[in-house]
ROPA-85429 format. One record per residue: residue number from 0; chain; y negated, z negated, x negated of N, C-alpha, C in turn. Coordinates in steps of 0.02 Angstrom, whole numbers, m for minus. Example, Ala and Ser with C-alpha at 12.3 -4.5 7.8 and 13.67 -1.06 7.14 Angstrom:
! residues 2
{k 0	c A	n_py 284	n_pz m390	n_px m660	ca_py 225	ca_pz m390	ca_px m615	c_py 165	c_pz m390	c_px m660}
{k 1	c A	n_py 112	n_pz m354	n_px m642	ca_py 53	ca_pz m357	ca_px m684	c_py m2	c_pz m394	c_px m645}
This chain:
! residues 147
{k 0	c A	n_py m4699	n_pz m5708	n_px m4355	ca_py m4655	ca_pz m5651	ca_px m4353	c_py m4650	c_pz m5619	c_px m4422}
{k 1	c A	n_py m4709	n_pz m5631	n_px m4458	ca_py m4712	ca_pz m5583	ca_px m4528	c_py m4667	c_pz m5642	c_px m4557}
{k 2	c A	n_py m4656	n_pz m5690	n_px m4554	ca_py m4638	ca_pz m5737	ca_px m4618	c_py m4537	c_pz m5736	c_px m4585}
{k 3	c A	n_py m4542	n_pz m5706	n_px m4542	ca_py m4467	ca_pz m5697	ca_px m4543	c_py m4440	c_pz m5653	c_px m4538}
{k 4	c A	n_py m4484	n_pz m5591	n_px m4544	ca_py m4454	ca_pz m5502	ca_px m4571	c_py m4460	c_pz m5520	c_px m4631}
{k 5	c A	n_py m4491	n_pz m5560	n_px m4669	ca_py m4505	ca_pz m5549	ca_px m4749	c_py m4432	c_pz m5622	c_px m4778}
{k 6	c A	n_py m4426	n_pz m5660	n_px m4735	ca_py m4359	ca_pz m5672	ca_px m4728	c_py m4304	c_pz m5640	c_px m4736}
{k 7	c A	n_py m4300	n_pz m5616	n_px m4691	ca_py m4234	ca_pz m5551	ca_px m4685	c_py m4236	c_pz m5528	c_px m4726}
{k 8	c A	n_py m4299	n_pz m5503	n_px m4761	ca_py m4284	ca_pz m5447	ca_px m4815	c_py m4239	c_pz m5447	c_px m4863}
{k 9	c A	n_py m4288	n_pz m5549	n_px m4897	ca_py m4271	ca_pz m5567	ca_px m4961	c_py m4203	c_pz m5573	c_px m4952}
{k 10	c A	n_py m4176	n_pz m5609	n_px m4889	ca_py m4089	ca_pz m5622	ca_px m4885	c_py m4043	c_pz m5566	c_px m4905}
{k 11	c A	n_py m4099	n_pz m5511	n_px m4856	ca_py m4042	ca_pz m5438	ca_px m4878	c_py m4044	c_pz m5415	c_px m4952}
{k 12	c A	n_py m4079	n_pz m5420	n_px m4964	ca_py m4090	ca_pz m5386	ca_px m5032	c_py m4036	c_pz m5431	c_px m5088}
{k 13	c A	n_py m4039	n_pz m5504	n_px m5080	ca_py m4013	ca_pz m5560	ca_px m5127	c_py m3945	c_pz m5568	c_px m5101}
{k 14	c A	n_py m3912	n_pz m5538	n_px m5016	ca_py m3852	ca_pz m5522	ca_px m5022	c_py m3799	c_pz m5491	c_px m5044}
{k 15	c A	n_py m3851	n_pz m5416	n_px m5047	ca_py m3830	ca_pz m5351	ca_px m5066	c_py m3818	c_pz m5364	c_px m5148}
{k 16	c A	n_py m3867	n_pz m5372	n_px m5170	ca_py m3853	ca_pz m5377	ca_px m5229	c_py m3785	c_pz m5416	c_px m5264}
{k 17	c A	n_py m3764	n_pz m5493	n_px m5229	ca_py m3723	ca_pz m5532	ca_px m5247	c_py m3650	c_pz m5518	c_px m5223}
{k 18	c A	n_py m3661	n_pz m5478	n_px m5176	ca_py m3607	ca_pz m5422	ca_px m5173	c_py m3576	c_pz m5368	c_px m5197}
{k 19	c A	n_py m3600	n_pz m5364	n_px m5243	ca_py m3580	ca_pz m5289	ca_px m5284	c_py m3491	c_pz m5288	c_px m5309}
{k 20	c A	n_py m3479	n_pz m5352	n_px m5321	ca_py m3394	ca_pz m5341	ca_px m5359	c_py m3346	c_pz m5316	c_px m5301}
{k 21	c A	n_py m3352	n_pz m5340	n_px m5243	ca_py m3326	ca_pz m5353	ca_px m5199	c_py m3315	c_pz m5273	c_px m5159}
{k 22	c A	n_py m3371	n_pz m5225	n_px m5141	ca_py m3374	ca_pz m5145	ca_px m5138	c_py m3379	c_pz m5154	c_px m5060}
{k 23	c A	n_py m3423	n_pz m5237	n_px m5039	ca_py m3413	ca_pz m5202	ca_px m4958	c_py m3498	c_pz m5217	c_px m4948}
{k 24	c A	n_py m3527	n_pz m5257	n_px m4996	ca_py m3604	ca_pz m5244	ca_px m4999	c_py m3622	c_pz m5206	c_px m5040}
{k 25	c A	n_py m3681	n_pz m5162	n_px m5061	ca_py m3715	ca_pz m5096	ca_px m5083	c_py m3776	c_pz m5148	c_px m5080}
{k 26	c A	n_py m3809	n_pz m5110	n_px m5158	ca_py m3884	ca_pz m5126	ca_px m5165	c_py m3905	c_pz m5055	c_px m5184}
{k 27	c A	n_py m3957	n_pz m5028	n_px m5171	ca_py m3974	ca_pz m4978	ca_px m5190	c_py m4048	c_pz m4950	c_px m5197}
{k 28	c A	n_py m4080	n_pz m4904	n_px m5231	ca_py m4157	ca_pz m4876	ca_px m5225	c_py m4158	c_pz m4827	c_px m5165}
{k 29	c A	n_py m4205	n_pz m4816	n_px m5146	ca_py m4216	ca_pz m4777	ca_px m5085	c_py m4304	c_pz m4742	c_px m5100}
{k 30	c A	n_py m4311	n_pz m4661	n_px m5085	ca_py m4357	ca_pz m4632	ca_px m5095	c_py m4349	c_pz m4596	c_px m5016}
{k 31	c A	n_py m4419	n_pz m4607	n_px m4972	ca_py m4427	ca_pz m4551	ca_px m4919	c_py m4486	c_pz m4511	c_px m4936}
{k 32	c A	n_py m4480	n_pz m4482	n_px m4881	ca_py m4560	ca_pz m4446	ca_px m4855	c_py m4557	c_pz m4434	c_px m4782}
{k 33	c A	n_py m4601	n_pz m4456	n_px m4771	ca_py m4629	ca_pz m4443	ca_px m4685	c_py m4668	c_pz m4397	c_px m4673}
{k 34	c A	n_py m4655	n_pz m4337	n_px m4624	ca_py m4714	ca_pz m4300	ca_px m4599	c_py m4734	c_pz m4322	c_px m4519}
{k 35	c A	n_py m4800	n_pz m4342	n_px m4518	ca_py m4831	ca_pz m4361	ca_px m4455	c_py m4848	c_pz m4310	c_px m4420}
{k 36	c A	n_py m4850	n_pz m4284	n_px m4361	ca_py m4856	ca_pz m4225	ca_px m4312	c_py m4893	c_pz m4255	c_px m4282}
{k 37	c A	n_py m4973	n_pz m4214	n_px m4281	ca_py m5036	ca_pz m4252	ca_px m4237	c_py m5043	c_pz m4208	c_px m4188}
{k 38	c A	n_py m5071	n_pz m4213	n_px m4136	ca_py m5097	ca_pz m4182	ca_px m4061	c_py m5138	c_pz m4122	c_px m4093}
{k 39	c A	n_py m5174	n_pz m4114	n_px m4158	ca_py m5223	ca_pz m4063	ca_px m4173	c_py m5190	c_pz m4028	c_px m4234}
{k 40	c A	n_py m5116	n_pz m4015	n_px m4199	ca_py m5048	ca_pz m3976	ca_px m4252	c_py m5079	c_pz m4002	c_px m4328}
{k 41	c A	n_py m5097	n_pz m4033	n_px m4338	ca_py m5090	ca_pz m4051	ca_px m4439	c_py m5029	c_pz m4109	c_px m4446}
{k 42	c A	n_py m5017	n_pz m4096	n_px m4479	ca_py m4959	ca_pz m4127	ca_px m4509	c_py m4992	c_pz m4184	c_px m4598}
{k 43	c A	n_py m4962	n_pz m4252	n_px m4562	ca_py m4987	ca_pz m4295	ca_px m4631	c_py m4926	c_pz m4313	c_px m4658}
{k 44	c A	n_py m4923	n_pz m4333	n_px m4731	ca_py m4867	ca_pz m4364	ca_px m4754	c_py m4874	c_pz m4420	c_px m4792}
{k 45	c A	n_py m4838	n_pz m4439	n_px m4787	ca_py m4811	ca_pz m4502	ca_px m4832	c_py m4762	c_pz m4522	c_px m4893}
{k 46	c A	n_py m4753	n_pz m4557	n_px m4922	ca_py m4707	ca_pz m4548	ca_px m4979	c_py m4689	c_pz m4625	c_px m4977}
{k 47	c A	n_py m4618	n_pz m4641	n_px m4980	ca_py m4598	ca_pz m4714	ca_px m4990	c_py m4545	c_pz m4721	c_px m5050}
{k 48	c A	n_py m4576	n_pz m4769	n_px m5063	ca_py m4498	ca_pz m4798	ca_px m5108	c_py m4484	c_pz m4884	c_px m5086}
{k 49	c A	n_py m4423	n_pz m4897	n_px m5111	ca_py m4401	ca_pz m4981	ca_px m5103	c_py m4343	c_pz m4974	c_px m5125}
{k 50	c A	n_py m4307	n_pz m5034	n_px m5114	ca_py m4240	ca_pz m5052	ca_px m5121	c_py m4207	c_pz m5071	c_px m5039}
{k 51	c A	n_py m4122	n_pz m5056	n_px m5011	ca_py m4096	ca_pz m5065	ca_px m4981	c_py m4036	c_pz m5093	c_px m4998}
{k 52	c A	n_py m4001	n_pz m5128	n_px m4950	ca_py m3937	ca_pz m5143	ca_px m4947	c_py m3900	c_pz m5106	c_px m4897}
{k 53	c A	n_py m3814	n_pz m5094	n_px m4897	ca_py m3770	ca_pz m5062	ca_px m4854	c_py m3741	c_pz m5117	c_px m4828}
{k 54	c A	n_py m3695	n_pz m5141	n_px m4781	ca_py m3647	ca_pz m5171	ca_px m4778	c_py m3584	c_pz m5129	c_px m4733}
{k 55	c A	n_py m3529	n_pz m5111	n_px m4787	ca_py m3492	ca_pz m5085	ca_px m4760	c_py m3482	c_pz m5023	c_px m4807}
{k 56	c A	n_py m3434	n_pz m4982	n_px m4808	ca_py m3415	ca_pz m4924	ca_px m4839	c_py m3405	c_pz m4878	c_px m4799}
{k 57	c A	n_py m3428	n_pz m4799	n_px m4824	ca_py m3411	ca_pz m4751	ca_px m4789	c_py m3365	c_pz m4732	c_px m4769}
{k 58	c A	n_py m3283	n_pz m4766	n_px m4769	ca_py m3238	ca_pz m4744	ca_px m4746	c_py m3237	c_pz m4774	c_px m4695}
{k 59	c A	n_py m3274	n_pz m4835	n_px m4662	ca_py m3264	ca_pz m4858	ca_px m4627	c_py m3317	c_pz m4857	c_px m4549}
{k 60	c A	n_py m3287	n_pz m4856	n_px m4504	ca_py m3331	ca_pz m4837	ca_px m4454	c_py m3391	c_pz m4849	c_px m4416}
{k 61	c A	n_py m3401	n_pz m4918	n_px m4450	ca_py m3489	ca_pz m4955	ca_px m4448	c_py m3510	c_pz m4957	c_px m4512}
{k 62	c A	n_py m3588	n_pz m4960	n_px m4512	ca_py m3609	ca_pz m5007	ca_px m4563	c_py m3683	c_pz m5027	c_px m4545}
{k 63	c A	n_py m3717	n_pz m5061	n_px m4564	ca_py m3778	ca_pz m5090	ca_px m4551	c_py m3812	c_pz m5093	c_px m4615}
{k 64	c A	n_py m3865	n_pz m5068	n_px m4615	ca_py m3922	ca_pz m5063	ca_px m4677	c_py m3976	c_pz m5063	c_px m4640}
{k 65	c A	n_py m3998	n_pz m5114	n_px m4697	ca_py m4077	ca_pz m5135	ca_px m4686	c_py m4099	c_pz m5132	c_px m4770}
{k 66	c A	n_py m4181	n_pz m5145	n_px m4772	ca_py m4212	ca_pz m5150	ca_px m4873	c_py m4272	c_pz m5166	c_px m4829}
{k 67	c A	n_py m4319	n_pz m5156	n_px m4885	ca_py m4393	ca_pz m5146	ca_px m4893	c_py m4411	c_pz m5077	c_px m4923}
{k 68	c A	n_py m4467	n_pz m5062	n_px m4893	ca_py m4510	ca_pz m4990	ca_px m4918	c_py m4557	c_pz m4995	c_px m4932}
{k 69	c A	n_py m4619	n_pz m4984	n_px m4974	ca_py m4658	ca_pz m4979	ca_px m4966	c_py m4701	c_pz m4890	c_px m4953}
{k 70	c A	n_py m4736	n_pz m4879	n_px m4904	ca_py m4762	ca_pz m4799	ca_px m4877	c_py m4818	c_pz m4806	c_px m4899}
{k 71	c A	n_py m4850	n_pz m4729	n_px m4922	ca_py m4906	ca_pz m4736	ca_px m4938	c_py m4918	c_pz m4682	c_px m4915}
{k 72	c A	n_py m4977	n_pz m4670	n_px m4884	ca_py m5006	ca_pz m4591	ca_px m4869	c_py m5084	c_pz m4597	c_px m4846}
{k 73	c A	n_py m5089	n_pz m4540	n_px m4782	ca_py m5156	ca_pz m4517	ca_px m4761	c_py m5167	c_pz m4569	c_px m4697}
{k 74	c A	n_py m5105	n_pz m4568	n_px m4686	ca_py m5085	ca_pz m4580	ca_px m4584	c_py m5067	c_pz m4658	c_px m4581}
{k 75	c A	n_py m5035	n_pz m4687	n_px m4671	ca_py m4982	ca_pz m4756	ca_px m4628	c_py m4977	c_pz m4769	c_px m4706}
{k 76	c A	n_py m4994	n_pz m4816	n_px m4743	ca_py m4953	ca_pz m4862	ca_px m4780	c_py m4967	c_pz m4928	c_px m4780}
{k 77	c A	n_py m4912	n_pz m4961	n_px m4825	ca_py m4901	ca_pz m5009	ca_px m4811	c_py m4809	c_pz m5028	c_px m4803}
{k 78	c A	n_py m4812	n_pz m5102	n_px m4807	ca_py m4727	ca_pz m5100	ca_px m4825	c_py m4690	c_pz m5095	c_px m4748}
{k 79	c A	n_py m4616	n_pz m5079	n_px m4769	ca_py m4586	ca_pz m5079	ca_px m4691	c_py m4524	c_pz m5082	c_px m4701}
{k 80	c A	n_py m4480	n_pz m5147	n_px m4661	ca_py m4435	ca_pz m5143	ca_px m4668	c_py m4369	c_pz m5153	c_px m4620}
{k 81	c A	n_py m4357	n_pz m5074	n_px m4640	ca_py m4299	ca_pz m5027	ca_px m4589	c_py m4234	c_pz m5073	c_px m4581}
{k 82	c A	n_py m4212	n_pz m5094	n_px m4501	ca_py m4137	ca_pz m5105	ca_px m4511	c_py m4108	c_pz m5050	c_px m4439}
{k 83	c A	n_py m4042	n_pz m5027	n_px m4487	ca_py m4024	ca_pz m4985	ca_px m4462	c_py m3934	c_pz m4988	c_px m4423}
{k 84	c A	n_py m3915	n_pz m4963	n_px m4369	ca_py m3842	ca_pz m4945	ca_px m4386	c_py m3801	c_pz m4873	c_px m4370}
{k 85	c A	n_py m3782	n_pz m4864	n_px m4402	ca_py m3730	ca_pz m4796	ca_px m4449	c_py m3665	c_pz m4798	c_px m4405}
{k 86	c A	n_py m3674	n_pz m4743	n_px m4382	ca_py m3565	ca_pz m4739	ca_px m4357	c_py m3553	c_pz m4668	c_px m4373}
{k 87	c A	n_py m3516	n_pz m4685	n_px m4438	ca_py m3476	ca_pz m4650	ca_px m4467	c_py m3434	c_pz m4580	c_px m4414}
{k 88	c A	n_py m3449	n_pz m4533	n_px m4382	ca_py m3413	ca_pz m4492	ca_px m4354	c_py m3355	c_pz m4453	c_px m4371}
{k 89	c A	n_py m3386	n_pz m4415	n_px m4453	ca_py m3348	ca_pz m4364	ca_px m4486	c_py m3332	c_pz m4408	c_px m4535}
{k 90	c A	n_py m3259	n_pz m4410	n_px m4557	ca_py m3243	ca_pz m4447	ca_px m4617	c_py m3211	c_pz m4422	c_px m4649}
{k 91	c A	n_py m3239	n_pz m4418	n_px m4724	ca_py m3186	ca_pz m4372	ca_px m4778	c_py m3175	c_pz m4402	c_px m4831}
{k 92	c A	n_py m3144	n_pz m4376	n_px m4899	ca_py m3111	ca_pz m4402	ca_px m4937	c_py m3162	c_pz m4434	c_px m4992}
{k 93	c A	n_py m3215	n_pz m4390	n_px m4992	ca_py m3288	ca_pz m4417	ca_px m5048	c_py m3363	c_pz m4436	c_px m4995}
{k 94	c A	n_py m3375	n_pz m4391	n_px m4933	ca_py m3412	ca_pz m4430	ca_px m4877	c_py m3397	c_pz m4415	c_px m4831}
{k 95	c A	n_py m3466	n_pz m4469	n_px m4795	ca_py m3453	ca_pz m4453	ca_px m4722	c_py m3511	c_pz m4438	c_px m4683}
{k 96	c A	n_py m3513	n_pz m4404	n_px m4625	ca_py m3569	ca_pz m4386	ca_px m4569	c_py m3570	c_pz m4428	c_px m4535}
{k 97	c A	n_py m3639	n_pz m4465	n_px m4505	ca_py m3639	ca_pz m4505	ca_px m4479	c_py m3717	c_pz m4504	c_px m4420}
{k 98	c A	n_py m3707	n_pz m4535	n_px m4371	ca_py m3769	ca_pz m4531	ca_px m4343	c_py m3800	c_pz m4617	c_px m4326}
{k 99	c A	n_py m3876	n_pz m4641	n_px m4331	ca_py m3868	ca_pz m4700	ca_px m4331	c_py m3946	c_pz m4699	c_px m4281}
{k 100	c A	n_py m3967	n_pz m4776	n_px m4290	ca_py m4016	ca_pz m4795	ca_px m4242	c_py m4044	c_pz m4855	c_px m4253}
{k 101	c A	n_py m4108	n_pz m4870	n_px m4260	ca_py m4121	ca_pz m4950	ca_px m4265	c_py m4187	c_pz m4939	c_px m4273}
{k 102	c A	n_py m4237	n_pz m4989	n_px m4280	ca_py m4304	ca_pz m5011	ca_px m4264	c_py m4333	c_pz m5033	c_px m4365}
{k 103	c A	n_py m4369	n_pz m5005	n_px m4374	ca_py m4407	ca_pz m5008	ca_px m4422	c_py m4463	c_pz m5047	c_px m4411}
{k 104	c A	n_py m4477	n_pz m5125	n_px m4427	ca_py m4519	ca_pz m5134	ca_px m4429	c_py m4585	c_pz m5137	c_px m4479}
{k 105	c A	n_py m4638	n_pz m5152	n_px m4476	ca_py m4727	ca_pz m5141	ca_px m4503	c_py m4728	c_pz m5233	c_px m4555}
{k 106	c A	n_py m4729	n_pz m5209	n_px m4624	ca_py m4717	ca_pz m5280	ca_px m4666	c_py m4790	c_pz m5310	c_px m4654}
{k 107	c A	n_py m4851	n_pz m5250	n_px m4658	ca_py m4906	ca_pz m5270	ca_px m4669	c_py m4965	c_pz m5276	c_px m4627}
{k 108	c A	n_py m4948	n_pz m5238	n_px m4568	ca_py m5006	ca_pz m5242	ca_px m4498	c_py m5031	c_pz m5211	c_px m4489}
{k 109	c A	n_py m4996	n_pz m5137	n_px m4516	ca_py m5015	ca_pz m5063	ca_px m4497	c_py m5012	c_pz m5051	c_px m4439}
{k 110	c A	n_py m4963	n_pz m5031	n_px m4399	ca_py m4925	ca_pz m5025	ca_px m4340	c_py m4890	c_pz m5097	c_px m4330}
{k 111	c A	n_py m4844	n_pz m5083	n_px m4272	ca_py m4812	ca_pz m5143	ca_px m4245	c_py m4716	c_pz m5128	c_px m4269}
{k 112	c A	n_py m4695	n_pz m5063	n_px m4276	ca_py m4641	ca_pz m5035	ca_px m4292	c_py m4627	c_pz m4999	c_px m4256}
{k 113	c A	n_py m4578	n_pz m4946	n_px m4245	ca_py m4532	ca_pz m4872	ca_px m4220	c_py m4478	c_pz m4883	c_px m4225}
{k 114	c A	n_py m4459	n_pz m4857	n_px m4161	ca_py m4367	ca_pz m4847	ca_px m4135	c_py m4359	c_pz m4783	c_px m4212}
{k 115	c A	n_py m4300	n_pz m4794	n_px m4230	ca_py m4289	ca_pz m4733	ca_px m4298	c_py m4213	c_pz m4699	c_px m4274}
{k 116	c A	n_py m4223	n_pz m4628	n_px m4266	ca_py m4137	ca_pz m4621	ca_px m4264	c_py m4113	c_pz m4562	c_px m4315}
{k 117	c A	n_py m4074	n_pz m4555	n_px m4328	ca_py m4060	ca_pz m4555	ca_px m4405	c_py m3994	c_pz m4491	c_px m4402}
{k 118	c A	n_py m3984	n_pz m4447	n_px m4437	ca_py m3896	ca_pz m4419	ca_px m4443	c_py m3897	c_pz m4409	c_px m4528}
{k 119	c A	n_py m3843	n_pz m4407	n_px m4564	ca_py m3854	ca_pz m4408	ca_px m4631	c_py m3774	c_pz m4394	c_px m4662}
{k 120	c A	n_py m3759	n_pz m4407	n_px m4727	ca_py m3702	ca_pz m4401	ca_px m4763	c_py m3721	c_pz m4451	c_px m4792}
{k 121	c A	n_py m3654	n_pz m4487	n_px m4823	ca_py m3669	ca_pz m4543	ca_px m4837	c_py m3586	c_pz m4533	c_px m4905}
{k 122	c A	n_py m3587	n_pz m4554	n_px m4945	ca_py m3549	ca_pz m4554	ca_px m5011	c_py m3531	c_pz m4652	c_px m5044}
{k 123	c A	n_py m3498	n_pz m4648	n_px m5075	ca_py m3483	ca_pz m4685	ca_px m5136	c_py m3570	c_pz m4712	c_px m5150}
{k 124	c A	n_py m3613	n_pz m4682	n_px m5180	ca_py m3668	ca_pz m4709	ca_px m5205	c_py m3727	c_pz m4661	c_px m5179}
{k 125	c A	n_py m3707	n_pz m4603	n_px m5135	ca_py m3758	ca_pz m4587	ca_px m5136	c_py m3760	c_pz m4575	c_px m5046}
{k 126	c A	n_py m3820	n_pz m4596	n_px m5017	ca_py m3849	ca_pz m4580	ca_px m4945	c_py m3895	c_pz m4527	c_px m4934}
{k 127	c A	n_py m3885	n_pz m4477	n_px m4916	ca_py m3957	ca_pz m4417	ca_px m4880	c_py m3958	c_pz m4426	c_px m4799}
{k 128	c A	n_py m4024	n_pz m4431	n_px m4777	ca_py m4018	ca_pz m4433	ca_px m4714	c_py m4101	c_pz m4410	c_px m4682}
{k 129	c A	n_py m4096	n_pz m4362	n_px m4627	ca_py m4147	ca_pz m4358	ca_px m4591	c_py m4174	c_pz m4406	c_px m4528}
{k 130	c A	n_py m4236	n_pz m4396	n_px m4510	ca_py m4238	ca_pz m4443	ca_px m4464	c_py m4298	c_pz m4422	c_px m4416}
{k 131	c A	n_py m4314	n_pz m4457	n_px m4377	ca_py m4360	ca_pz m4444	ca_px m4321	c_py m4362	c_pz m4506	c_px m4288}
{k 132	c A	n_py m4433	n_pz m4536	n_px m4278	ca_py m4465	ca_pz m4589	ca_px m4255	c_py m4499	c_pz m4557	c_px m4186}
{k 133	c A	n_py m4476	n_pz m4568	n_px m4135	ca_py m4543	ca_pz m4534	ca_px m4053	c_py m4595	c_pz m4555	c_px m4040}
{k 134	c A	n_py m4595	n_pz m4627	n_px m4065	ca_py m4647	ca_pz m4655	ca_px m4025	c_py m4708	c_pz m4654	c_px m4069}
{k 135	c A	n_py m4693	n_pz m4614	n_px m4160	ca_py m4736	ca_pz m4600	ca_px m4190	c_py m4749	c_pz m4516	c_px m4197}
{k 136	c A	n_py m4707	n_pz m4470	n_px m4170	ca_py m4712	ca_pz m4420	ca_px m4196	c_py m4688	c_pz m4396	c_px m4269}
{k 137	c A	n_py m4641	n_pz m4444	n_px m4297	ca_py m4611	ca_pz m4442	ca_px m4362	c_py m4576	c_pz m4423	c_px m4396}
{k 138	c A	n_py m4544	n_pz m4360	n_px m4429	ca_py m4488	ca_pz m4336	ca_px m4468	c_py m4486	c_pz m4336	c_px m4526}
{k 139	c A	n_py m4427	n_pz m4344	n_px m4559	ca_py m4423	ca_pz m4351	ca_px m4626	c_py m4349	c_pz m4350	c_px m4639}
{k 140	c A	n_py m4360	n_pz m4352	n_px m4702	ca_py m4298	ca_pz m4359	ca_px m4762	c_py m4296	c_pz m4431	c_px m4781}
{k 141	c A	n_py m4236	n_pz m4442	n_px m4827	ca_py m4219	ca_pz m4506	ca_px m4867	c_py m4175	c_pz m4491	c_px m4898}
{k 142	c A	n_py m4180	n_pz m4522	n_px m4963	ca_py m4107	ca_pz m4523	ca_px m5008	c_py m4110	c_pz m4625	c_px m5043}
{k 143	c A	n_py m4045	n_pz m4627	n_px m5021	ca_py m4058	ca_pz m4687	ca_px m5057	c_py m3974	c_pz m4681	c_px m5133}
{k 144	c A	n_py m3977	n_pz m4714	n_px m5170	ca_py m3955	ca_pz m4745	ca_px m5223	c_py m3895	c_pz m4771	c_px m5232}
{k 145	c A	n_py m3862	n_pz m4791	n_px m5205	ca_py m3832	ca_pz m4865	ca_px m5203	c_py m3792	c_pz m4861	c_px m5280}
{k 146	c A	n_py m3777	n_pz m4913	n_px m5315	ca_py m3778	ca_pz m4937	ca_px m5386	c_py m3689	c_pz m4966	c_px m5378}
C-alpha cells in the first residue's frame, strides 16, 4: 500500500509540474499547521510543508488536488499525502469559494489517514483554506503556492 501512495505522489507531482504551459495543471508549495484537540482540553500542533498539484482552474467548477507533506509536531509527524476534491461554489473574477473533501493519507506509519473536509478561496496562484479532520480531532489552516 505504501509503495503505491508513494506512487501517486511521484506521478502527481511529475504531472503537475509538466503541465504548467498549458494553465489546467498547477504545481505549487504548500505550508499548514494543525491543531490537535485532546480529551484533557490541550491543544498540540503541528507544522507542515510540501509540494502539491491542482488539476483544474478556479473558474471552473471541479478540481482535484493531491501533493506530499511532510508534519512535524508533538502529536503526529511524518509525511502525508492529501488528495482532495474542491467544488468551486462562489465564482468571481480573481477567486473563488469553495468547499471540498477527501482522505489524507499516513506516508510513514504514523496513523492510517483522516476523512479531511476543507472550505477555502482559491485564486490564480494562490489557495487559503481551513480544515477539520473528525476522526482526529483536527483543525487547521493551509496556504499553498501555485507557480
Amino acid at each position: 500500500m505504501k509503495k503505491i501512495i508513494a506512487l501517486l505522489a511521484a506521478l502527481s507531482i511529475s504531472v503537475s509540474l509538466s503541465g504548467q504551459n498549458d494553465k489546467i495543471l498547477f504545481a505549487g508549495i504548500d505550508a499548514s499547521m494543525d491543531c490537535f484537540l485532546s480529551a484533557d482540553s490541550k491543544v498540540y500542533t503541528s507544522f507542515g510543508l510540501g509540494t502539491f498539484g491542482r488539476l483544474g482552474r478556479p473558474d471552473q467548477w471541479v478540481n482535484l488536488v493531491g501533493g506530499v507533506r511532510y508534519i512535524y509536531g508533538t502529536r503526529l509527524s511524518g509525511f502525508q499525502v492529501p488528495v482532495l476534491l474542491n467544488v468551486n461554489l462562489l465564482k468571481g473574477k480573481q477567486f473563488s469559494g469553495y468547499l471540498g473533501c477527501g482522505y489524507e493519507f499516513d506516508f510513514a506509519g504514523t496513523y492510517y489517514g483522516a476523512t479531511k473536509y476543507q472550505a477555502g478561496l482559491a485564486g490564480r496562484h494562490a489557495d487559503f483554506r481551513v480544515f477539520y479532520k473528525p476522526y482526529q480531532g483536527d483543525l487547521g489552516a493551509e496556504f499553498t503556492f501555485y507557480f
